[in-house]
N, C-alpha and C positions, 0 to 999 in steps of 0.2 A: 803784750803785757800780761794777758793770761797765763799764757804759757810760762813766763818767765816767774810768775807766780807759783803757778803749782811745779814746778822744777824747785826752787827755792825752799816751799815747804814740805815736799814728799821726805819721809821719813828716812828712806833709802839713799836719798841722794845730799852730797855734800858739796857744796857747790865756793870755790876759794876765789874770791876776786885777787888780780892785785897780787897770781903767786909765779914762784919763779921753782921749776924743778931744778932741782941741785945734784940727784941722784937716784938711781932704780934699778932695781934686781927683782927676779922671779920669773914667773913665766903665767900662760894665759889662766888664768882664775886663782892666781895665786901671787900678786904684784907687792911689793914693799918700794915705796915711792918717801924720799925725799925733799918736803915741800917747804921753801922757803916764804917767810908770809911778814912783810912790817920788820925782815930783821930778825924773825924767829925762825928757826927749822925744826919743823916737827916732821916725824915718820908715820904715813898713813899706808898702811896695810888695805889691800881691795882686792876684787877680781877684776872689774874692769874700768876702765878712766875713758874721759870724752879729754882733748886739751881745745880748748878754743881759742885759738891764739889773737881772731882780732886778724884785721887788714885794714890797708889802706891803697892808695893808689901810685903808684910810682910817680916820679917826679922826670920829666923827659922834658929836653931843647928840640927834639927832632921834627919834624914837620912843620914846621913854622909853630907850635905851639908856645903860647905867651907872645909869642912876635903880630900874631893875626887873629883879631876875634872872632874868623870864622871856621879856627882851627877849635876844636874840643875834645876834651873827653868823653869818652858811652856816657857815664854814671852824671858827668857834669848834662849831657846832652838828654839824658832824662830826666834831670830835672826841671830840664826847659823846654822838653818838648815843646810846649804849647804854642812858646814862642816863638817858632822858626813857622812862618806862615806860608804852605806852597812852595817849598822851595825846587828851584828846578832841577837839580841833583847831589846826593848825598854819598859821601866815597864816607867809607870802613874800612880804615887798615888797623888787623891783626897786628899782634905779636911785638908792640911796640915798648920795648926796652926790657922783653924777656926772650926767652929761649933763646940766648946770647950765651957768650964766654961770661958775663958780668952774672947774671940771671938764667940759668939754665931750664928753669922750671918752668911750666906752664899753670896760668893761674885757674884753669878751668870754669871761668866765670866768664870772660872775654866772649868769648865767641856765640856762645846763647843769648848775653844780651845785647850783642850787635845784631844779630838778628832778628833778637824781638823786635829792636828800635826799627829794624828795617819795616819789619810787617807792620808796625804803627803808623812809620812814614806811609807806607803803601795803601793802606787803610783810610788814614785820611787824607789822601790826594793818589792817586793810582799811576798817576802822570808823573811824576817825580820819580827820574831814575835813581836808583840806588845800586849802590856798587859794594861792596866785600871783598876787601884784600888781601887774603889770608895764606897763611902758610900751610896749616892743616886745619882743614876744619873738625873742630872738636865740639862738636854738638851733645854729651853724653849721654846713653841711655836713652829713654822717651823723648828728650829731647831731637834726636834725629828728625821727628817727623817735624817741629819747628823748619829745620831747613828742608825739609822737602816743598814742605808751605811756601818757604820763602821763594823758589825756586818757580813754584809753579805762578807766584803774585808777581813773579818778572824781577827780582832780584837778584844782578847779576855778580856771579862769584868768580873772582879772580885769582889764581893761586900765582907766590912769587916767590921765591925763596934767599936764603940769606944775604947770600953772595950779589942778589939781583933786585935790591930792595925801593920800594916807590919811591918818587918825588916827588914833595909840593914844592911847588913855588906860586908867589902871587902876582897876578897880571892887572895891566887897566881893567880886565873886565872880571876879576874876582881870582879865584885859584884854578891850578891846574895840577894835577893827577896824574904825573908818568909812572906807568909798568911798563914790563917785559909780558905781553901775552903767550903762553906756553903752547895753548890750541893757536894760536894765529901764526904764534911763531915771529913775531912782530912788538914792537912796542907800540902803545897805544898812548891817549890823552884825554884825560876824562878834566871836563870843564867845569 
């Protein structure tokens, strides 16, 4: 809230909730931008723009998600960490309903905090396997040594790719986690 404070009142900066770019021409230090705001378009003149467009989380049926309450998302699963008591293994798969033909993008948010989540799992119970199902791991920047961290705390990383994508499914005795392991060379089943 501080921050978002002196952003709002710095003299320099002009800060538009609520707008829609309509149009822009120029080049770097010299932008004329078209900014729709409530139904008005006014032309703001700048050298450089921040856009912050705002996310949210994709909406996905694939893993049993909605079907199983022990299916989740990262973002929903930290907010609950606290909740899940000791559990005795935690599977992480990547890349789920992007870097597709639908979604091409990667949201570079994903993979850092499946991680973190992993080193928090690890952290407070050591014994709880954790698993990483990813297609590339994208750790950016300083964050790399998070997965090295992770790596060295016994979390283990599984690479799969499009064409060869995990299973859940859920059993009497809770879910199950099929890959194609690329080092094994084998499919595996993580419980």
């Amino acid at each position: 809230s501080d921050l978002i404070r002196k952003v709002e009142e710095h003299p320099a900066v002009r800060v538009m909730l609520n707008s829609e770019i309509v149009d822009g021409s120029g080049f770097v230090g010299n932008f004329e931008t078209a900014v729709s705001t409530g139904g008005q378009t006014e032309s703001v003149r700048h050298g450089a723009v921040i856009v912050a467009t705002g996310g949210k989380a994709s909406e996905t049926d694939e893993y049993l998600y909605g079907q199983s309450p022990r299916v989740t998302r990262w973002h929903e699963l930290e907010k609950n960490l606290g909740k899940f008591k000791n559990p005795q293994a935690v599977a992480f798969i990547q890349c789920v309903g992007s870097r597709d033909e639908k979604r091409p993008y990667c949201s570079r948010v994903c993979c850092t905090n499946s991680v973190l989540q992993a080193l928090t799992l690890k952290e407070e119970n050591p014994d709880t396997d954790v698993y990483i199902l990813y297609r590339d791991m994208r750790t950016f920047g300083e964050r790399e040594n998070l997965y090295r961290t992770a790596r060295e705390k016994g979390v283990v990383f599984i690479r799969y790719s499009l064409d060869r994508k995990p299973r859940v499914k859920e059993t009497a005795d809770g879910l199950e986690v099929t890959a194609f392991d690329p080092i094994l060379q084998r499919e595996i089943t993580i419980a």
